[in-house]
N, CA, C, O and CB atoms as a CASP TS submission, in Angstrom:
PFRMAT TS
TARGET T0000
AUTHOR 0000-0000-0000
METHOD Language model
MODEL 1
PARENT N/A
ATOM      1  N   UNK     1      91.179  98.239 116.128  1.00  0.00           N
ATOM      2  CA  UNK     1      90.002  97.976 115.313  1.00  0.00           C
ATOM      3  C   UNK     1      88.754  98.298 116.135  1.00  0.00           C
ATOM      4  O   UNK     1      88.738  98.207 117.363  1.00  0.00           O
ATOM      5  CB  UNK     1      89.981  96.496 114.819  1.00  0.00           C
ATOM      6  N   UNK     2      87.818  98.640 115.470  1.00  0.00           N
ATOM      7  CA  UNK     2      86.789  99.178 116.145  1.00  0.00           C
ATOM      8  C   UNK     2      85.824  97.791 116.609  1.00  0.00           C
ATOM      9  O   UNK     2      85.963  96.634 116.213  1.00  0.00           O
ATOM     10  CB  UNK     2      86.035 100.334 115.144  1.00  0.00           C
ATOM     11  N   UNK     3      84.905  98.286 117.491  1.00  0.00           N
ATOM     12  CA  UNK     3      84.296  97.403 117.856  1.00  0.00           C
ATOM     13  C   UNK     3      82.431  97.221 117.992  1.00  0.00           C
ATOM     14  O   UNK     3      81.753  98.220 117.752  1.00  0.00           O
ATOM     15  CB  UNK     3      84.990  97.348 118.886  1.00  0.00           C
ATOM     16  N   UNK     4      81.871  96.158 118.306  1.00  0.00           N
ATOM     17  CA  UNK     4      80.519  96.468 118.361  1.00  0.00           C
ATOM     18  C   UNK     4      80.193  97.701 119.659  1.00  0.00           C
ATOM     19  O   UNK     4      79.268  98.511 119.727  1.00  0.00           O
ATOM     20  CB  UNK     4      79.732  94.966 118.604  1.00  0.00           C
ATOM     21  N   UNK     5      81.509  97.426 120.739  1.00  0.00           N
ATOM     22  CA  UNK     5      81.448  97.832 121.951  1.00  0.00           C
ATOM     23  C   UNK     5      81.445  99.334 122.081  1.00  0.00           C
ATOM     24  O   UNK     5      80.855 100.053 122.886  1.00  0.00           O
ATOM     25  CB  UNK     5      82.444  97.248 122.622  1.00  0.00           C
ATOM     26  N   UNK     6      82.555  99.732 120.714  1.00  0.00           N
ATOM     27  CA  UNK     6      82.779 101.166 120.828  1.00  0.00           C
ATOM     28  C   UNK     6      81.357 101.941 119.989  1.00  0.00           C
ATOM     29  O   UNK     6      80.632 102.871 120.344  1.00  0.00           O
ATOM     30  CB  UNK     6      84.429 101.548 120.057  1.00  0.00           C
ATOM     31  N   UNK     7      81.362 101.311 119.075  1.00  0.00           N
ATOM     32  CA  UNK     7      79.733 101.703 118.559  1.00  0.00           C
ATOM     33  C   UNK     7      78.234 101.868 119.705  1.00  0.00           C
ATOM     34  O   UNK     7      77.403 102.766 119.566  1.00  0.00           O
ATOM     35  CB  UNK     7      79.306 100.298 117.459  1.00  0.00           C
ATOM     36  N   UNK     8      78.183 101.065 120.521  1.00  0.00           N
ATOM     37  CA  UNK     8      77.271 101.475 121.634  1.00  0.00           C
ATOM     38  C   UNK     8      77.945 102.555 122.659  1.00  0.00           C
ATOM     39  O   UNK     8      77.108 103.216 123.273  1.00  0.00           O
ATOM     40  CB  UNK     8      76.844 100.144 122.446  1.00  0.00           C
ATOM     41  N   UNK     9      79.277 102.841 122.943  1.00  0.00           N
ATOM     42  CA  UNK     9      79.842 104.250 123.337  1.00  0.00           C
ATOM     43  C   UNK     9      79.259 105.131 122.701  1.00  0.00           C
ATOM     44  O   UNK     9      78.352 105.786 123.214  1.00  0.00           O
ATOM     45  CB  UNK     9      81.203 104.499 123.137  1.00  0.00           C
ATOM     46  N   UNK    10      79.594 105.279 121.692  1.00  0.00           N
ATOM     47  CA  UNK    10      79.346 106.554 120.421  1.00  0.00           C
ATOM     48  C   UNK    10      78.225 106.544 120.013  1.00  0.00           C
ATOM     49  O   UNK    10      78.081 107.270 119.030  1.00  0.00           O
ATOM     50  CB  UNK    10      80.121 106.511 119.085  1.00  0.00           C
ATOM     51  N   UNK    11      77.303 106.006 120.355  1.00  0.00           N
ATOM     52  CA  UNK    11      76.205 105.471 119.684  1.00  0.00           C
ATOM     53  C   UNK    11      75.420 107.016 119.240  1.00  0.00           C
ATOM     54  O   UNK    11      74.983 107.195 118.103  1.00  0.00           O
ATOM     55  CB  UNK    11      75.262 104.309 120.776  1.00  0.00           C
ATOM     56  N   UNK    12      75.351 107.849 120.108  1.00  0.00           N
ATOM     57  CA  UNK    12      74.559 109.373 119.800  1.00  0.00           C
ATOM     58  C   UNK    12      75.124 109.847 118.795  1.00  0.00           C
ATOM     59  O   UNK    12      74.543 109.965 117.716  1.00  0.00           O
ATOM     60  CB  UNK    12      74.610 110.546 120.889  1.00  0.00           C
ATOM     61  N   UNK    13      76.150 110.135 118.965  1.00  0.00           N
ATOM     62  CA  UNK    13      77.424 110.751 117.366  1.00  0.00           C
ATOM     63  C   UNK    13      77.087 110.131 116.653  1.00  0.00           C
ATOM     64  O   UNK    13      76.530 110.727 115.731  1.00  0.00           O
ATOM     65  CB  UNK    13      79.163 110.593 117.183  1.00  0.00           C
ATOM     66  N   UNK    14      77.141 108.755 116.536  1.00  0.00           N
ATOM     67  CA  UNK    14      77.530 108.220 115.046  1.00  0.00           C
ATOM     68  C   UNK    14      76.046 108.591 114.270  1.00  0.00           C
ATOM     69  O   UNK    14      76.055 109.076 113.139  1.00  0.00           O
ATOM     70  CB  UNK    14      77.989 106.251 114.997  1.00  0.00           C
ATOM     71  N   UNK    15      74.877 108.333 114.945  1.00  0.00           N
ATOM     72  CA  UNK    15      73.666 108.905 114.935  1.00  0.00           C
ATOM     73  C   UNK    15      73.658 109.732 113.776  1.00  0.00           C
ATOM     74  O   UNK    15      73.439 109.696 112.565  1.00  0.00           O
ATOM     75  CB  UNK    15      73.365 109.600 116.138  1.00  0.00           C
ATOM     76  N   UNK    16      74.128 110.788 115.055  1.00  0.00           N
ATOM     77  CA  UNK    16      73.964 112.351 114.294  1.00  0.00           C
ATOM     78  C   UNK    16      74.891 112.601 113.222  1.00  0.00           C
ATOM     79  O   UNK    16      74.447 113.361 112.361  1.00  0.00           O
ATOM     80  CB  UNK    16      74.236 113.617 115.309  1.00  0.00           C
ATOM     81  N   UNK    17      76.467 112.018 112.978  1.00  0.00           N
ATOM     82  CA  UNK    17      77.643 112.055 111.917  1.00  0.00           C
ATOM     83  C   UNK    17      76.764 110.763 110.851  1.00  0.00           C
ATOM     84  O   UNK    17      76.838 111.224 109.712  1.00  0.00           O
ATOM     85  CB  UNK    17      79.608 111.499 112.758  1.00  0.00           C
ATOM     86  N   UNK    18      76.307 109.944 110.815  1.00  0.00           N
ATOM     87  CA  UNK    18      75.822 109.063 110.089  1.00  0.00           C
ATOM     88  C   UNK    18      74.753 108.810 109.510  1.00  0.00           C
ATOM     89  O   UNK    18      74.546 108.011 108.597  1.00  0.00           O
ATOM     90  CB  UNK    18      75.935 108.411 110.467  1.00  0.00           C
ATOM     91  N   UNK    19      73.931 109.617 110.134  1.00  0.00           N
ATOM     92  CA  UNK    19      72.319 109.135 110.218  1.00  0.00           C
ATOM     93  C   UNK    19      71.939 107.647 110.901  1.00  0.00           C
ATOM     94  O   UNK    19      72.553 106.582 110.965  1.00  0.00           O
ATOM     95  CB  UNK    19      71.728 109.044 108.606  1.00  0.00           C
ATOM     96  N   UNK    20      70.663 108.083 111.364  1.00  0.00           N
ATOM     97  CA  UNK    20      69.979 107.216 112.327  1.00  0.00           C
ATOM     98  C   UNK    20      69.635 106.100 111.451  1.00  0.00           C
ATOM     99  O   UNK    20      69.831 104.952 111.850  1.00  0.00           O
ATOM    100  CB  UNK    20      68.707 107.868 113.077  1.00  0.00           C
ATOM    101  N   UNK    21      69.129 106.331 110.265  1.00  0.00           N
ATOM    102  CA  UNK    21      68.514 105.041 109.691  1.00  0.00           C
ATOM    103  C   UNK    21      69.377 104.046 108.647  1.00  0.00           C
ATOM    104  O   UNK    21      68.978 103.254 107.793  1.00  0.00           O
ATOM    105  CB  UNK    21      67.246 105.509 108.924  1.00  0.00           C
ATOM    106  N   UNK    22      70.544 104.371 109.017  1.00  0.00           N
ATOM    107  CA  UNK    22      72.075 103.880 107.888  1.00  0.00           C
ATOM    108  C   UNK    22      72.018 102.567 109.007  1.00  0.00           C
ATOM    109  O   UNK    22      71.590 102.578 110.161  1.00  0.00           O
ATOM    110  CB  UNK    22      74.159 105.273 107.829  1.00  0.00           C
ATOM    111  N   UNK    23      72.588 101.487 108.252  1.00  0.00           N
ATOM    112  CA  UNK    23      73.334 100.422 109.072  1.00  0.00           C
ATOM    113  C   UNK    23      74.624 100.529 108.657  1.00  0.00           C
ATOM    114  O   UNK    23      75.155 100.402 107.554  1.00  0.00           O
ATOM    115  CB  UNK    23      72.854  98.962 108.915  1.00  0.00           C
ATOM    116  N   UNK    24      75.210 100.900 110.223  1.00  0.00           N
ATOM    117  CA  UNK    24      76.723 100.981 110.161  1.00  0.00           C
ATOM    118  C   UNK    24      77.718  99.861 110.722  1.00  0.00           C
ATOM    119  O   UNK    24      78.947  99.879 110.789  1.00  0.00           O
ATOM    120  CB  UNK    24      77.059 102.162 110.856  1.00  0.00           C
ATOM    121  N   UNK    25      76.752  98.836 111.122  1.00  0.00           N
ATOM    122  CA  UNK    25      77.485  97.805 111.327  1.00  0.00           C
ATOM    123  C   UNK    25      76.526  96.527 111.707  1.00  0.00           C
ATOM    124  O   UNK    25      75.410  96.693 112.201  1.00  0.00           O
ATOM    125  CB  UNK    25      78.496  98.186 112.359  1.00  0.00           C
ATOM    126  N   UNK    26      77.052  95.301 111.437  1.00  0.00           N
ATOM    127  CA  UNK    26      75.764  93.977 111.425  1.00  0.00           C
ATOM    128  C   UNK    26      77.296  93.101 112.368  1.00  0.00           C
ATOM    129  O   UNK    26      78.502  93.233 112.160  1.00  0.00           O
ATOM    130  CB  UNK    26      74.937  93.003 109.068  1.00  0.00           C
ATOM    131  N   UNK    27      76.456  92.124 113.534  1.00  0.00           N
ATOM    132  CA  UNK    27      76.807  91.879 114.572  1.00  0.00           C
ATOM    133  C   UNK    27      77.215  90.069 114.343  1.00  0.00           C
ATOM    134  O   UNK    27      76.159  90.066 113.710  1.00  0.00           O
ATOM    135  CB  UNK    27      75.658  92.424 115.596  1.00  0.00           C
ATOM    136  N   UNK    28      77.573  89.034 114.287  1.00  0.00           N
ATOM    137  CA  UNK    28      77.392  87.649 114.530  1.00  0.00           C
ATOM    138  C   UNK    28      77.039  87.559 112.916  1.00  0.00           C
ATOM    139  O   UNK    28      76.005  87.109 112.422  1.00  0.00           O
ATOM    140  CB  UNK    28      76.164  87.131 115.817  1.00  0.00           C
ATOM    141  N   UNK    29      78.046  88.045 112.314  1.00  0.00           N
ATOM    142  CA  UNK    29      78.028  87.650 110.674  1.00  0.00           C
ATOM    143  C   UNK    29      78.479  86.333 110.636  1.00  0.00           C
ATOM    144  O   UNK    29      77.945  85.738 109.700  1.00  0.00           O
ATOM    145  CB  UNK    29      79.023  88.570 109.644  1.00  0.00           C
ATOM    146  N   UNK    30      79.112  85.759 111.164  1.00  0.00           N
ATOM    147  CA  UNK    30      79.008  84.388 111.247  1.00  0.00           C
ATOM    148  C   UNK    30      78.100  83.320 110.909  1.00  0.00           C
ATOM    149  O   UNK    30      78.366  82.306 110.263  1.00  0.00           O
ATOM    150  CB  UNK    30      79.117  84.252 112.138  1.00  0.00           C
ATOM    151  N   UNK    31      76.851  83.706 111.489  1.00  0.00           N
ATOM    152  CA  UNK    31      75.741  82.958 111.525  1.00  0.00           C
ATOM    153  C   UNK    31      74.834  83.390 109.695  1.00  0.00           C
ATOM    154  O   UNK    31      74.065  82.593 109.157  1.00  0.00           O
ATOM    155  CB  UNK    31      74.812  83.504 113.210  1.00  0.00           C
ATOM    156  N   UNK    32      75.169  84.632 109.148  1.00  0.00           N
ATOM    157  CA  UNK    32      74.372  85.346 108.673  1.00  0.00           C
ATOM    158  C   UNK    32      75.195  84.756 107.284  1.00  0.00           C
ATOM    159  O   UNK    32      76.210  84.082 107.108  1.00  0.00           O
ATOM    160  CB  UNK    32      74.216  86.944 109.223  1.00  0.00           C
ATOM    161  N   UNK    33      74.315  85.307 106.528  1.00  0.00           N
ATOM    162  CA  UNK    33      74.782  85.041 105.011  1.00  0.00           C
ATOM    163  C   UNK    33      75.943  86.120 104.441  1.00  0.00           C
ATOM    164  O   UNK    33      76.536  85.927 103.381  1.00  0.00           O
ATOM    165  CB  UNK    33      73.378  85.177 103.985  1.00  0.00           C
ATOM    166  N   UNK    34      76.137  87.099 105.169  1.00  0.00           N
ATOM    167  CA  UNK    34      77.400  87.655 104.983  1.00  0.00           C
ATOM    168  C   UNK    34      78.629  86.731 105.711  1.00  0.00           C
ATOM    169  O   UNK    34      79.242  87.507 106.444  1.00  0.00           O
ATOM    170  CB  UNK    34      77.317  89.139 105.560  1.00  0.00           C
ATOM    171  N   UNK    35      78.979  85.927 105.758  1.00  0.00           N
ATOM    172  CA  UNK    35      79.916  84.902 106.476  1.00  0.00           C
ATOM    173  C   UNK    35      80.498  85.083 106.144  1.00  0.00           C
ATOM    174  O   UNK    35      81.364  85.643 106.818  1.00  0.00           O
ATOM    175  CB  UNK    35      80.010  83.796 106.617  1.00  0.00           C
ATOM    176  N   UNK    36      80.793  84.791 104.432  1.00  0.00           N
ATOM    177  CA  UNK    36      81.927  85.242 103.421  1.00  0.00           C
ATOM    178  C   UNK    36      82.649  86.350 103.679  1.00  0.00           C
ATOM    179  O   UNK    36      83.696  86.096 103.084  1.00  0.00           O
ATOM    180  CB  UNK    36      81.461  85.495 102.164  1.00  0.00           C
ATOM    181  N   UNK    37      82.805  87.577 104.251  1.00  0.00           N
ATOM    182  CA  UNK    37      82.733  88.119 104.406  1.00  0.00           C
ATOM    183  C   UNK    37      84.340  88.054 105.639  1.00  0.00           C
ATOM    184  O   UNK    37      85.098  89.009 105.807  1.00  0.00           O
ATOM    185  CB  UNK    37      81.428  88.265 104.332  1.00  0.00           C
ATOM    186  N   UNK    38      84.507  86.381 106.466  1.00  0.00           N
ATOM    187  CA  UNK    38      85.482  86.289 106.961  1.00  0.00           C
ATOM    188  C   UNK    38      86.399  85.644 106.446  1.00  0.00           C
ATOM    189  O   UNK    38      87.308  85.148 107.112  1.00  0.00           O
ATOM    190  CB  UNK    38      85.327  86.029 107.838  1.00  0.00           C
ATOM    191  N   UNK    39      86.298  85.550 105.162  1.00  0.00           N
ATOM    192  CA  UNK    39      87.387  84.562 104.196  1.00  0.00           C
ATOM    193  C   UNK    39      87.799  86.084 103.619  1.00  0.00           C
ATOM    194  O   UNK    39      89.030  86.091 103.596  1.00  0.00           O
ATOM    195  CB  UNK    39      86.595  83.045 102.756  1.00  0.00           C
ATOM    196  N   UNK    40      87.444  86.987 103.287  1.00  0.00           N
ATOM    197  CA  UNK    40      88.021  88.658 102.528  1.00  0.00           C
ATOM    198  C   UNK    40      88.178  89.760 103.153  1.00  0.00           C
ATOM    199  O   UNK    40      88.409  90.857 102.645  1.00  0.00           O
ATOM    200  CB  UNK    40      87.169  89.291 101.539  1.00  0.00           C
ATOM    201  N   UNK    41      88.039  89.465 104.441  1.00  0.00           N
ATOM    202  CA  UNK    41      88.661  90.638 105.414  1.00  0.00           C
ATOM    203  C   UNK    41      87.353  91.811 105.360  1.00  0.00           C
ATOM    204  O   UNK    41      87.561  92.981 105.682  1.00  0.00           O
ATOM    205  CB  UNK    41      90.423  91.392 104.677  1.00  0.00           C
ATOM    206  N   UNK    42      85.967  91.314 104.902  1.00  0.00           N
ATOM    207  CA  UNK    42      85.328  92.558 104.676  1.00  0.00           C
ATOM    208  C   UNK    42      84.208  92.018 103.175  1.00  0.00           C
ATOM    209  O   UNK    42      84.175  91.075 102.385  1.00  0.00           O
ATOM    210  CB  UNK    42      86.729  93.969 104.348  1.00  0.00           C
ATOM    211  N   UNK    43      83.407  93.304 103.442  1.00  0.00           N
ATOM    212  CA  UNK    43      82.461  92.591 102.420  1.00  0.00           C
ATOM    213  C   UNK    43      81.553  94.346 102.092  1.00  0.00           C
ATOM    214  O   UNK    43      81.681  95.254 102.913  1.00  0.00           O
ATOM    215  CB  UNK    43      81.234  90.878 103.362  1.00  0.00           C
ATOM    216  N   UNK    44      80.761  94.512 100.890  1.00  0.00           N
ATOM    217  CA  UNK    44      80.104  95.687 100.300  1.00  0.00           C
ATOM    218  C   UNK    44      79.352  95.598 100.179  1.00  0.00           C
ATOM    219  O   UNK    44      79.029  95.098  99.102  1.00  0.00           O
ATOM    220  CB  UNK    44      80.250  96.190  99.482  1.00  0.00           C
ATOM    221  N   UNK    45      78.000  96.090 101.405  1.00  0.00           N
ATOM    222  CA  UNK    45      76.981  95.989 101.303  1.00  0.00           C
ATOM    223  C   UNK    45      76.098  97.693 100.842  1.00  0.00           C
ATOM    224  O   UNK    45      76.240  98.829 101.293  1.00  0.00           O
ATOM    225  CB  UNK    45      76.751  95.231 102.558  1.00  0.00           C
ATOM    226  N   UNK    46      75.310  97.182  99.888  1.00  0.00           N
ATOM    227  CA  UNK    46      74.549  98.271  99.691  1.00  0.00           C
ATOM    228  C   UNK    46      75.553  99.570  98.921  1.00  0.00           C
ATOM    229  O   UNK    46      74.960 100.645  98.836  1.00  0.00           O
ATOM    230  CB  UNK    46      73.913  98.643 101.208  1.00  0.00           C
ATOM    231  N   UNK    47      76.946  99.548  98.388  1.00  0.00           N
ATOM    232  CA  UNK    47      77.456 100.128  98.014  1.00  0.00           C
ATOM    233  C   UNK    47      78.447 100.987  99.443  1.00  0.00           C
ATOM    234  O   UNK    47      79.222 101.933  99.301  1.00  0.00           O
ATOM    235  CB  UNK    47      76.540 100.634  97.108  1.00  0.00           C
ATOM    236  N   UNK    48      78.176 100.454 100.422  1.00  0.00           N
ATOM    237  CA  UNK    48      79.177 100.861 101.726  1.00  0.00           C
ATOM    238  C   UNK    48      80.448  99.724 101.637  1.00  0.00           C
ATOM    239  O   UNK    48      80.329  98.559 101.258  1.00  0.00           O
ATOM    240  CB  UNK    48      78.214 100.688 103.479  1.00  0.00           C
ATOM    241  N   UNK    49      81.473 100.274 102.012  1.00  0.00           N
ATOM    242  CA  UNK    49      82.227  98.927 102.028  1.00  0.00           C
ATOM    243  C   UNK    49      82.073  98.636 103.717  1.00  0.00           C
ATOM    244  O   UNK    49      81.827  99.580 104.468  1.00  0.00           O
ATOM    245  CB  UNK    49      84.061  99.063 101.374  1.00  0.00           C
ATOM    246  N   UNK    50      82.229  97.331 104.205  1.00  0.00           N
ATOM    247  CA  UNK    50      82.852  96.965 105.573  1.00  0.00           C
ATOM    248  C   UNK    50      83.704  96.624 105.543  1.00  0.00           C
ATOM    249  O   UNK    50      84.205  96.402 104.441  1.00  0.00           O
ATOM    250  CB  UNK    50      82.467  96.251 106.307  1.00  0.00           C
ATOM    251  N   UNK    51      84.667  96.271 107.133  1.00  0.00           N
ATOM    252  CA  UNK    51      85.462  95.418 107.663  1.00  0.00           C
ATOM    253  C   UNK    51      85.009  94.725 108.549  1.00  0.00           C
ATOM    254  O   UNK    51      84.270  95.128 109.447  1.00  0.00           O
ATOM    255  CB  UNK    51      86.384  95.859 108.031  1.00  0.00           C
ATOM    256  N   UNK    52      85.413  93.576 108.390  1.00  0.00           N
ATOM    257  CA  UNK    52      85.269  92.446 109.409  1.00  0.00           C
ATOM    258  C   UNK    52      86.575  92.501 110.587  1.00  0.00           C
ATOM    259  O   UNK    52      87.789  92.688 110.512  1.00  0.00           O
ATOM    260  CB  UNK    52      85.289  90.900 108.496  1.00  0.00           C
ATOM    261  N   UNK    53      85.741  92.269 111.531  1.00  0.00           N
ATOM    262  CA  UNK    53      86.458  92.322 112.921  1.00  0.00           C
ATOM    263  C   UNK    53      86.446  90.776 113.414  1.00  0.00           C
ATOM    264  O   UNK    53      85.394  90.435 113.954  1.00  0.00           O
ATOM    265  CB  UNK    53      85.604  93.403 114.090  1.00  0.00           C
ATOM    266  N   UNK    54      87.102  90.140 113.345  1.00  0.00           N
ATOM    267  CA  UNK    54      87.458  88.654 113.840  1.00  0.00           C
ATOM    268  C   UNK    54      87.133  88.262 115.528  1.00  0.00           C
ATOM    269  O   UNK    54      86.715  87.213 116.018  1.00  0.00           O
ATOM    270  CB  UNK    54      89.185  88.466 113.571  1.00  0.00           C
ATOM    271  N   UNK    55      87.554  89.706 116.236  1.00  0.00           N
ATOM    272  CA  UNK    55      87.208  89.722 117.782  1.00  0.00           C
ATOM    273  C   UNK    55      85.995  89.409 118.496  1.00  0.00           C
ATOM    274  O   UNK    55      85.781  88.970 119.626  1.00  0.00           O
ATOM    275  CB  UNK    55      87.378  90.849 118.199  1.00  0.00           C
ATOM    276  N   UNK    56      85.286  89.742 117.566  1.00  0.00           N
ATOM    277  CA  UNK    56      83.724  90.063 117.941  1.00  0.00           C
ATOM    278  C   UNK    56      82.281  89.884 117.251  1.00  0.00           C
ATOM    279  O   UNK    56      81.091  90.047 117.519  1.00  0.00           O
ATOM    280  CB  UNK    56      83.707  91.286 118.094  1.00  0.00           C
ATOM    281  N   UNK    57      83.462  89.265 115.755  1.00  0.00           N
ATOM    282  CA  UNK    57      82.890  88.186 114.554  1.00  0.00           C
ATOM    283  C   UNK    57      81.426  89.745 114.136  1.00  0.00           C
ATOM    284  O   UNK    57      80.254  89.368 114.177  1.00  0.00           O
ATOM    285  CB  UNK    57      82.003  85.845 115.538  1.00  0.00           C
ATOM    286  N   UNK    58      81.633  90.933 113.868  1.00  0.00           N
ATOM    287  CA  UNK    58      81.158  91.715 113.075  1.00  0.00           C
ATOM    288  C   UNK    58      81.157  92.340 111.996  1.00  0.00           C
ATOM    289  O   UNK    58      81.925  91.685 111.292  1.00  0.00           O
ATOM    290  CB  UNK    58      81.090  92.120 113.380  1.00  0.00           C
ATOM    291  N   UNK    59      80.824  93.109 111.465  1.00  0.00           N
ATOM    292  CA  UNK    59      81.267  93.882 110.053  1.00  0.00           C
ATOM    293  C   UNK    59      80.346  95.166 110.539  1.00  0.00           C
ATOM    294  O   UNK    59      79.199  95.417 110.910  1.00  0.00           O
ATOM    295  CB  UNK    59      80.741  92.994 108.243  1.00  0.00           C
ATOM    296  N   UNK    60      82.235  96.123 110.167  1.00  0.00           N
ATOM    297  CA  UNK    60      81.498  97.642 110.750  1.00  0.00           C
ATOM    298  C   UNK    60      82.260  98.339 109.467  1.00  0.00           C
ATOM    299  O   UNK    60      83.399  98.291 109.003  1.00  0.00           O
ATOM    300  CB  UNK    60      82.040  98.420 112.747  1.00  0.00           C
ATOM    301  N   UNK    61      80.940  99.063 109.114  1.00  0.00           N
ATOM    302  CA  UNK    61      81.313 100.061 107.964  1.00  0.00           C
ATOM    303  C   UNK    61      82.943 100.894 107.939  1.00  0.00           C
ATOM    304  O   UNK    61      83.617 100.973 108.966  1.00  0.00           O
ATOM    305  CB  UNK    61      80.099 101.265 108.092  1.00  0.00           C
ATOM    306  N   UNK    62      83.271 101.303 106.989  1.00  0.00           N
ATOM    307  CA  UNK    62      85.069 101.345 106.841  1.00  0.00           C
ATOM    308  C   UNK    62      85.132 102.971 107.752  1.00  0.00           C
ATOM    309  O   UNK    62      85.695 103.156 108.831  1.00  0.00           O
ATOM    310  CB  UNK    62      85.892 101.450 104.562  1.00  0.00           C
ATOM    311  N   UNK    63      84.359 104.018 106.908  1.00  0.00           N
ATOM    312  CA  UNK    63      84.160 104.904 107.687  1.00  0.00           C
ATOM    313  C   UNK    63      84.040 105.231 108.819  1.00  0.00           C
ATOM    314  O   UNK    63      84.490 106.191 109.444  1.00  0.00           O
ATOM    315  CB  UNK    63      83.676 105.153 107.494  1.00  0.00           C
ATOM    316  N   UNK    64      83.313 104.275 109.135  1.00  0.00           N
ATOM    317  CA  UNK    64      82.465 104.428 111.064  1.00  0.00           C
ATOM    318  C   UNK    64      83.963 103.886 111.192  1.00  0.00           C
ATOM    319  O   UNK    64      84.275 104.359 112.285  1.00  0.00           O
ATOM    320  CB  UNK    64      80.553 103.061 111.956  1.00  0.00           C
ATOM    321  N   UNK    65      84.897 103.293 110.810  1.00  0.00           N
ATOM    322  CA  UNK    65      85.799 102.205 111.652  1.00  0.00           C
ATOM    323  C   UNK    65      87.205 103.581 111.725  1.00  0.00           C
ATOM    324  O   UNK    65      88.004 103.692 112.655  1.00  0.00           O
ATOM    325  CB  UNK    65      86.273 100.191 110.474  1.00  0.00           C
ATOM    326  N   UNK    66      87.161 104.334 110.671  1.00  0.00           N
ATOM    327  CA  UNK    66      88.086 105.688 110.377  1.00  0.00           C
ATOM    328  C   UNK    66      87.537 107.188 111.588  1.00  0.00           C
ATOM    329  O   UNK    66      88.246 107.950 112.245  1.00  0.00           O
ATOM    330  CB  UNK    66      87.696 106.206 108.312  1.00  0.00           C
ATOM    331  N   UNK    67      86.695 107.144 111.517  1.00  0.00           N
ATOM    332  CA  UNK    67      85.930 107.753 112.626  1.00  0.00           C
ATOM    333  C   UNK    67      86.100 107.605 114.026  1.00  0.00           C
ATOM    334  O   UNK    67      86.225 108.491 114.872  1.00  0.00           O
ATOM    335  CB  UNK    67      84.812 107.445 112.493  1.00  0.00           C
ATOM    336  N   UNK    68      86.083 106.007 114.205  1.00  0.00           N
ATOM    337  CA  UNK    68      86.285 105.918 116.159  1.00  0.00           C
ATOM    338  C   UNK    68      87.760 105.644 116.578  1.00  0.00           C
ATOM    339  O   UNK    68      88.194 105.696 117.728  1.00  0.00           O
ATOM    340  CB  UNK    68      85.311 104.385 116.999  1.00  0.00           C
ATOM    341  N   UNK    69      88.531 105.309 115.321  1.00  0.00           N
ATOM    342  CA  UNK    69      89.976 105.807 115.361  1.00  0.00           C
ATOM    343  C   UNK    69      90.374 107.342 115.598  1.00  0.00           C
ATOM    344  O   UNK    69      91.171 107.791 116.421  1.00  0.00           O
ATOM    345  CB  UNK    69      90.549 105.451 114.078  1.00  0.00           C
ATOM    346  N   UNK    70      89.806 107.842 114.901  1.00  0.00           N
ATOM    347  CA  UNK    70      89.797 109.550 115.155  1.00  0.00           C
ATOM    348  C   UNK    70      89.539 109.822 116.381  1.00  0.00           C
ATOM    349  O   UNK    70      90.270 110.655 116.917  1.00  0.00           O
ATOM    350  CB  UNK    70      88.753 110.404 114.381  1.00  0.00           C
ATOM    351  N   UNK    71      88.706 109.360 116.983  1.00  0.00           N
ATOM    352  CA  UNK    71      87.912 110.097 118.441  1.00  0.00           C
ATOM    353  C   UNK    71      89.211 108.818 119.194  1.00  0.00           C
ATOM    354  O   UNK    71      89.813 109.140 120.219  1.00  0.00           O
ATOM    355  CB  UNK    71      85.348 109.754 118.827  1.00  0.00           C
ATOM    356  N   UNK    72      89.413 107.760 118.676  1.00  0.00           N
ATOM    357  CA  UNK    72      90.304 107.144 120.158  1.00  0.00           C
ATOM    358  C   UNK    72      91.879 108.131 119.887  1.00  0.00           C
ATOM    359  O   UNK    72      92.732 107.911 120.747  1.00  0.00           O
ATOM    360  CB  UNK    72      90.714 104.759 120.067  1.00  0.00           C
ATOM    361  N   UNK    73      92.191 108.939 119.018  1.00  0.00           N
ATOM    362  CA  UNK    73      93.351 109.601 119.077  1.00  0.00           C
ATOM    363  C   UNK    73      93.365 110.603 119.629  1.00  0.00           C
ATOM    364  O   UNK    73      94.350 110.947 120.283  1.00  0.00           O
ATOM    365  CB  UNK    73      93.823 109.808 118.140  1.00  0.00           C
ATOM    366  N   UNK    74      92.152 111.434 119.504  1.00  0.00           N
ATOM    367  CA  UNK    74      91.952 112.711 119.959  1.00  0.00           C
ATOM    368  C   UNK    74      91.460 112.639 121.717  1.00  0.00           C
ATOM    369  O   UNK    74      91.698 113.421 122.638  1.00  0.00           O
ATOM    370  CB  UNK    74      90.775 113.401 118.893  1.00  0.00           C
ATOM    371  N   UNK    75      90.834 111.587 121.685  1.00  0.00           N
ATOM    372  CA  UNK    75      90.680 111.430 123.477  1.00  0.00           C
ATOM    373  C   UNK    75      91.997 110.684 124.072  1.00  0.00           C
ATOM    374  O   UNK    75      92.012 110.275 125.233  1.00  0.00           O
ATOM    375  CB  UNK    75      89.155 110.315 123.987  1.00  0.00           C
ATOM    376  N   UNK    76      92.818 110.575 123.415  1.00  0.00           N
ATOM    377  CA  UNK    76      94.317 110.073 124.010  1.00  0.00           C
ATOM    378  C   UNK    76      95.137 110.897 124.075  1.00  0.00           C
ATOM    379  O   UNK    76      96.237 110.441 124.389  1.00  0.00           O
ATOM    380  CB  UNK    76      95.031 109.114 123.354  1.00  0.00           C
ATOM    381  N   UNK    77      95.100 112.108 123.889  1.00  0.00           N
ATOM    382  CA  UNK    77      95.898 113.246 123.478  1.00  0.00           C
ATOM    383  C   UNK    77      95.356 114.114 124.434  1.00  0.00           C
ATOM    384  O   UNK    77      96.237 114.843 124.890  1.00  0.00           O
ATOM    385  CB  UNK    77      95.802 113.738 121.963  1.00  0.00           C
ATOM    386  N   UNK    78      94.286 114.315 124.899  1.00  0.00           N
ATOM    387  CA  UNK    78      93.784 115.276 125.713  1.00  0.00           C
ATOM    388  C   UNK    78      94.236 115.122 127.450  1.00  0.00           C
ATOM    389  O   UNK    78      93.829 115.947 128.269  1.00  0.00           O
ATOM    390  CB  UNK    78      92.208 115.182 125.445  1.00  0.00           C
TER
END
């Protein structure tokens, strides 16, 4: 599962594959009114879906989360 951690790795890519001004992921949903969000595995903001990551108590867009799976396969292979 992806992480807040791998998102500050990638942070230039996702940038440029995402756009700069998209939120691709919100941090300490816990605290936030997306909370709900850890009772459904995930929550749809703005017409993006997320997943919630339990590790690190975030919600990172489904895409961005299909994406740094991609790059952790392809840099494991090399």
């Amino acid at each position: 599962m992806a992480t807040i951690e791998d998102l500050k790795k990638y942070q230039d890519e996702l940038k440029a594959k995402f756009g700069a001004d998209s939120s691709v992921a919100y941090a300490n949903v816990s605290a936030t009114q997306l909370s709900i969000a850890r009772h459904y595995g995930g929550a749809k903001v703005q017409g993006k879906q997320f997943v919630y990551n339990p590790t690190d108590d975030s919600l990172i867009r489904e895409d961005v989360v299909k994406w740094i799976a991609k790059k952790r396969k392809a840099n494991k292979s090399r």
